[in-house]
C-alpha positions, 0 to 999 in steps of 0.5 A: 317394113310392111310397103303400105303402112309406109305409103300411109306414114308418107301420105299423111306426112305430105298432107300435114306439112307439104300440100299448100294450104287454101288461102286464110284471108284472116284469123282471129280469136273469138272471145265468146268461145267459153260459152260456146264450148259449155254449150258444146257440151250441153247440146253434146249431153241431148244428143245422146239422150236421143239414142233410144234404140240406137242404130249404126249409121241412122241420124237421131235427132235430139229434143232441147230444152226450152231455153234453147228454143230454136236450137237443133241437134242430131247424132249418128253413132259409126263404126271407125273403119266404116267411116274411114272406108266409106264416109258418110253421103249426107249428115244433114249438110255435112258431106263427109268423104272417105279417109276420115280419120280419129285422134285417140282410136275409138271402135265406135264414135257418135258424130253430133251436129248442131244448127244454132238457128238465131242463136248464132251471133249469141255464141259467135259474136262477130263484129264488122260481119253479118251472118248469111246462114245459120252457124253449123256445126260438126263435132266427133265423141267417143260412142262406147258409152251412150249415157256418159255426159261432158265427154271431151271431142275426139281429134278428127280430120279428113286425110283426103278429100275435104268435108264439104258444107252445102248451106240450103236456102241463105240471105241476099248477098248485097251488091258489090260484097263478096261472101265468104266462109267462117270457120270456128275451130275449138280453140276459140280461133276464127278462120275465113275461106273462099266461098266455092259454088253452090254455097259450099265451105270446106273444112279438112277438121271439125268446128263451126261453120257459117257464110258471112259478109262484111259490114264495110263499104261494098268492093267489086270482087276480084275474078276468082281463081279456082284452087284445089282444096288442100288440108289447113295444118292440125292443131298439132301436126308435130306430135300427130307426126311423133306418134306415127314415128314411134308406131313406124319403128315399133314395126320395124323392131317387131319385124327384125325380131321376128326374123332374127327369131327364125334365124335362131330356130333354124340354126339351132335345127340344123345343129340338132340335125348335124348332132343327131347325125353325128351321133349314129355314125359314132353308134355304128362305128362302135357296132363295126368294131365289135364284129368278128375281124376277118383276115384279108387275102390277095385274089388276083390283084385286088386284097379281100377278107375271107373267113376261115370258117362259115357260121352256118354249114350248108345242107346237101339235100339227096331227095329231089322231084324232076 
């Protein structure tokens, strides 16, 4: 088994199941989440249209229609290894760190941001809450057709460090309320998190994202203890992990086949070799015995063969030079 894919298999299989998640104080379902993912894949459409020319790496923001007055929307077409080695600094608010990874593969993929502006609480309703900045959004298509509509959303999330949302300028917070991060994930669920220091939410998936505050009566907030960012489970964590097994032992079963492959090559050289060797030992065992037998005889203590007679007779040569 190659050493770092097995390191990568344990990595992911520690992030998904064994890191201890950032606390979610509540989760609950969204009703308003059909209208929200037609609007997905409208903003999804304007997008696209936006790629006239299309450069790797270059937000293109895209015109929406009149009826969605208010609403922006931007695309950025990468390359998959790109994004997973580098990530990208700054999407619009989106920081989006290395390690990133796509759930089917695609070589290319377009990520498509939305800002819903004032139609925030028309397509997430919250109730007992009150929205502090506008609803964001962050979500990943494949990018190998530019022109295709009602694509679905690829399954991406950070394996590493989170992907941060830094909110520019938001609303007063009351006296007395604390703040905190909303998370809308494509399954209509609503997720709330901690607020980190400078407006900042974190996310390990893509979504919807916002800063809220609730409606009740004000409470004095409790000292906040600073806690290491952790990715929540995936949607399928299960299957995720299936698929990484299944690619782990169709590995190992090409690798033991490829080595047993060359034991059998090598054998089968060394039994040519042997055969071959064979083989001339037979030939000049059977060019010895078709010689001329020379009889032996007793010279001293040792026994010698001599030949009655030489082939070719020597010449006494009488003229010579001093």
């Amino acid at each position: 088994m190659h050493p770092f894919t097995s390191l990568q298999v344990v990595v992911l299989f520690n992030l998904l199941f064994f890191w201890c998640p950032k606390v979610v104080e509540s989760q609950v379902y969204n009703p308003q989440s059909k209208p929200a993912r037609a609007l997905d894949a409208t903003l999804q459409k304007y997008a696209y249209r936006a790629f006239l020319h299309p450069r790797t790496g270059i937000p293109f923001d895209g015109n929406i229609p009149p009826y969605l007055t208010g609403i922006q929307v931007s695309a950025m077409r990468l390359r998959s290894g790109s994004l997973f080695h580098r990530g990208v600094q700054m999407f619009k608010e989106f920081r989006i760190p290395v390690g990133l990874r796509e759930q089917p593969y695609v070589e290319r993929l377009v990520m498509v941001y939305h800002n819903l502006g004032n139609w925030s609480t028309t397509y997430y309703t919250l109730p007992g809450y009150t929205y502090l900045a506008p609803v964001l959004g962050l979500l990943a298509y494949n990018g190998s057709d530019l022109s295709a509509t009602n694509l679905p959303e690829l399954d991406m999330w950070a394996s590493d460090e989170a992907i941060i949302i830094k909110f520019g300028r938001i609303s007063t917070i009351p006296d007395g309320f604390v703040a905190k991060c909303v998370w809308f994930d494509l399954h209509g669920q609503v997720n709330f998190t901690n607020l980190e220091s400078g407006n900042e939410c974190w996310t390990f998936e893509q979504g919807h994202f916002s800063i809220v505050v609730e409606n009740d009566s004000p409470t004095v907030p409790a000292p906040r203890v600073p806690v290491t960012p952790a990715p929540p489970e995936a949607p399928a964590p299960s299957s995720r992990t299936k698929r990484n097994d299944s690619m782990v032992w169709a590995m190992v079963g090409s690798i033991s086949g490829g080595i047993a492959l060359l034991v059998l090559l090598g054998l089968l050289i060394l039994w040519a070799w042997r055969y071959k060797k064979r083989k001339r030992m037979r030939e000049l065992e059977r060019a010895a015995d078709a010689g001329e037998a020379l009889r032996m005889t007793r010279v001293g203590s040792m026994r010698a063969p001599f030949a009655l007679s030489t082939r070719t007779m020597p010449n006494i040569e009488h003229d010579f030079s001093v």
